[in-house]
N, C-alpha and C positions, 0 to 999 in steps of 0.2 A: 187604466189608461185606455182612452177609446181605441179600435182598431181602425185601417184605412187602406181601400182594395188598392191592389197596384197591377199595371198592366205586363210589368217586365216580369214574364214567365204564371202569371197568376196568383192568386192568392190573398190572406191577408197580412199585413204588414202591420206594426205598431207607428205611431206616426211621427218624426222627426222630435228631436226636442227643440224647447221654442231659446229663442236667444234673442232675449230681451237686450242682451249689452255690447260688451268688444268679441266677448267669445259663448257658443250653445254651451246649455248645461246640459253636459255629458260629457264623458269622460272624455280627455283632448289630446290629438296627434301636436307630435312637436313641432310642427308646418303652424297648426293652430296656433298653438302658446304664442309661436313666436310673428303672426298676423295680428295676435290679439294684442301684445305688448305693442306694435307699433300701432294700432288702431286705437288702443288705448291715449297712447303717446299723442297723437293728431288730434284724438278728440278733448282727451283733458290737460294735455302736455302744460297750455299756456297758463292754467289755474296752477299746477301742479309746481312748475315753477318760479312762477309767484311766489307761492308759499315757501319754495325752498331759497328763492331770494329776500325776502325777510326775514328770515331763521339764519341766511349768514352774514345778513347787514347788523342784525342783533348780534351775533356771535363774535363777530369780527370788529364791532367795537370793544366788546370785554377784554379780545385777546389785544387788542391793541395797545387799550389803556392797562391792562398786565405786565403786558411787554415793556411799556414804557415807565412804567414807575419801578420793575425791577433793572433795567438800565442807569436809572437816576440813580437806585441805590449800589448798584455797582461803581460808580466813577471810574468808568471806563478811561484810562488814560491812551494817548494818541498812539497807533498801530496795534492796538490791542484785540483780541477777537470774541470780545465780551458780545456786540453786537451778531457775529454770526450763532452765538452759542446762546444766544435767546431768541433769535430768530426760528432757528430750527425746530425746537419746542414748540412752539406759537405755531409754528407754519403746520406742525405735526398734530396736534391739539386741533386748530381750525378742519383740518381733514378728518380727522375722525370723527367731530362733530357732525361734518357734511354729507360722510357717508350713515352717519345713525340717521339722522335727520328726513334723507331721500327715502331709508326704508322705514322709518316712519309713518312719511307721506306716503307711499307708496303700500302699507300695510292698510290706511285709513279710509286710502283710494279703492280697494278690493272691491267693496260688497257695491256700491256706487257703480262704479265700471264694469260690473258684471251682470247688474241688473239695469243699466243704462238709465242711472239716476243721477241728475244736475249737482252739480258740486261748486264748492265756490273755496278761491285761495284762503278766505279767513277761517272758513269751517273747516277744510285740509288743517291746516294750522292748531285750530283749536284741537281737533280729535288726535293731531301727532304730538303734540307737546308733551303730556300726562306718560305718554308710552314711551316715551326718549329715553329714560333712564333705563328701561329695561333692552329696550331695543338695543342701546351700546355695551348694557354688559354681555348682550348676548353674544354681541361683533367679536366683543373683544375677548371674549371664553371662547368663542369658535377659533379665532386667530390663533388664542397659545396652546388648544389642545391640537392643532392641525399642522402649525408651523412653529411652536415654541424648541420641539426635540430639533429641528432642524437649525435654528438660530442658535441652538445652546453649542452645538458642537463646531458651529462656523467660528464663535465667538473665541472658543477654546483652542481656534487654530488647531485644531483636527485635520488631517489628510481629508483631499475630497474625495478618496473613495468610501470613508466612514458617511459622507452625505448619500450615496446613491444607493442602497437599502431604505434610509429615509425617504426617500423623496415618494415614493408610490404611497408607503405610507401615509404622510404627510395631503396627497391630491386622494384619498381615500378616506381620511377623515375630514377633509375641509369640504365636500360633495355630500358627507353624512351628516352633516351639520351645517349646510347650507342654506335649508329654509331656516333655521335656529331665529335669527333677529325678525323674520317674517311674523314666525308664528307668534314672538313674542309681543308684536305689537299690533298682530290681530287678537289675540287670544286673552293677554292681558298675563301673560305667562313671564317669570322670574328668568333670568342666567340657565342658569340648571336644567328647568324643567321644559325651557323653550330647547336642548338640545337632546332632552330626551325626547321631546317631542317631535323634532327635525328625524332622530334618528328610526322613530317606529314608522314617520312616515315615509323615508327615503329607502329603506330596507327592502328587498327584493324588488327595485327598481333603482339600482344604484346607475347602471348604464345611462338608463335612460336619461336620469337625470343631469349629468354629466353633457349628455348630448343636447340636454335644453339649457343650461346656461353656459356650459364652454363658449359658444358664439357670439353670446352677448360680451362678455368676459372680454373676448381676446379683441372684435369691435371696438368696446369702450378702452381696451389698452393700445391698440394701434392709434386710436381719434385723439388720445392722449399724447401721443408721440407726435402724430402728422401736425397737431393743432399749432401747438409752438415753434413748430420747427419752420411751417407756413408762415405764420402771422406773429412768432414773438411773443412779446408779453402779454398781447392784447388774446394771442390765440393760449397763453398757459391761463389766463383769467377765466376766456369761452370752457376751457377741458375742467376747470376746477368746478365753475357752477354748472355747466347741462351735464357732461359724464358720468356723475354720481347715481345720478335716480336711474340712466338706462340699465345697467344689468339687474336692478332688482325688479323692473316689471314682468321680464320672463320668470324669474325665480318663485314672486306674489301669484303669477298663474300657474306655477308648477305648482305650489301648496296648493291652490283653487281643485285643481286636477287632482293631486293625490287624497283631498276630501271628498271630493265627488267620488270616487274608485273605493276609497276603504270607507266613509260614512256616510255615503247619499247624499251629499250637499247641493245634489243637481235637483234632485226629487224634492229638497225641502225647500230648496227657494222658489221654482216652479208653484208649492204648494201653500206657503206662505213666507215668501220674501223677507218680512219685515221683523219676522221671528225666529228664520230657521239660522242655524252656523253654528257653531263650535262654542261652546259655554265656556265663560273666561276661567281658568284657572288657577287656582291661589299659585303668588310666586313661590318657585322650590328653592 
């Protein structure tokens, strides 16, 4: 890389990296991540959810028509609470989907966003769809290796001070397996192997990492709270479909960042874009 003089104190200098997109390639302060996630958001937010608004107008008629033809087959009789008890599922079901979906999209959005290349809601769409299945087992392998011990013993009517040894536990493995559904739906990585791979990259940098998506995290759970409580149902609708995708854009730039740091990813795209990043890996 060329050299370039600089006046403050003399000398030469290597010269800045260039930042073709939301954020430089080079390794990124978590001030960065967390500029690039909203710069990202502003530039591609309205393609981005787009896509994740036709992924739950599809989704949301399947659960619908589910919902409803197992109600028919219940004959629910009057004061009965067969409707709350297929609601919840459905309601439950639809959210999971929404959150696979966002990091998805948001997986698909990476290389685009970081090279400050145009993207369109049907191609977001196209490139998240194929990854979705893996992208939610990953969700949901990180969910019960992180928070399973912790529900098993709630469930059990256990004293709560048998929770509180869990519970560090518990925000220790769900931070080590954080990027887990990222990786899986950039990388093209299985269940397993997307949390061995969250885990070799979040490893001596667990801090850090904590300190780059806690913010987003607790954000999209206060927005969650404020939304409905402001506006109602109209405001639980706003927090179901925008809240999803914001905490995985810092998360997709924390992966960005722990590649650039342990395999060059800043140096390859700089050097050929269109072919450098992480070679997909058979699902484990």
């Amino acid at each position: 890389m060329a050299q370039q003089w600089t006046h403050r104190g003399g000398g030469w200098l290597p010269p800045q990296r260039p930042r073709p997109g939301v954020v430089p390639l080079r390794p990124l302060a978590p001030s960065e991540i967390a500029g690039g996630a909203f710069t990202a958001l502003r530039r591609y937010g309205g393609r981005m959810y787009a896509a994740l608004l036709l992924g739950q107008l599809a989704a949301g008629l399947v659960v619908a028509a589910a919902g409803a033809a197992t109600l028919a087959s219940l004959s629910p009789t009057p004061g009965s609470r067969a409707f709350v008890w297929t609601l919840l599922p459905a309601a439950a079901l639809f959210l999971l989907f929404t959150c696979a979906l966002a990091t998805a999209l948001t997986a698909a959005l990476l290389r685009p966003a970081v090279l400050g290349r145009p993207v369109t809601a049907s191609g977001l769409l196209r490139s998240a769809l194929p990854a979705l299945p893996r992208v939610l087992g990953a969700q949901l392998l990180a969910l019960a290796a992180s928070a399973g011990p912790v529900a098993a013993v709630a469930l059990a009517g256990l004293p709560a001070l048998v929770l509180l040894p869990l519970a560090p536990v518990a925000l220790w493995l769900g931070v080590l397996f954080v990027l887990a559904p990222v990786a899986a739906g950039y990388e093209g990585l299985g269940p397993v192997a997307a949390l061995r791979r969250s885990a070799s990259l979040v490893r001596g940098s667990w801090w850090r990492s904590l300190w780059v998506v806690a913010p987003a995290v607790v954000l999209a759970a206060a927005a969650a709270v404020a939304l409905p409580l402001r506006l109602g149902a109209v405001g639980a609708l706003l927090a179901l479909f925008l809240l999803p995708a914001f905490p995985q854009l810092p998360a997709g730039l924390l992966y960005v960042d722990r590649l650039i740091r342990r395999e060059h990813l800043g140096e390859a795209l700089a050097a050929d874009p269109d072919r450098s990043g992480p070679e997909p890996v058979s699902p484990g």
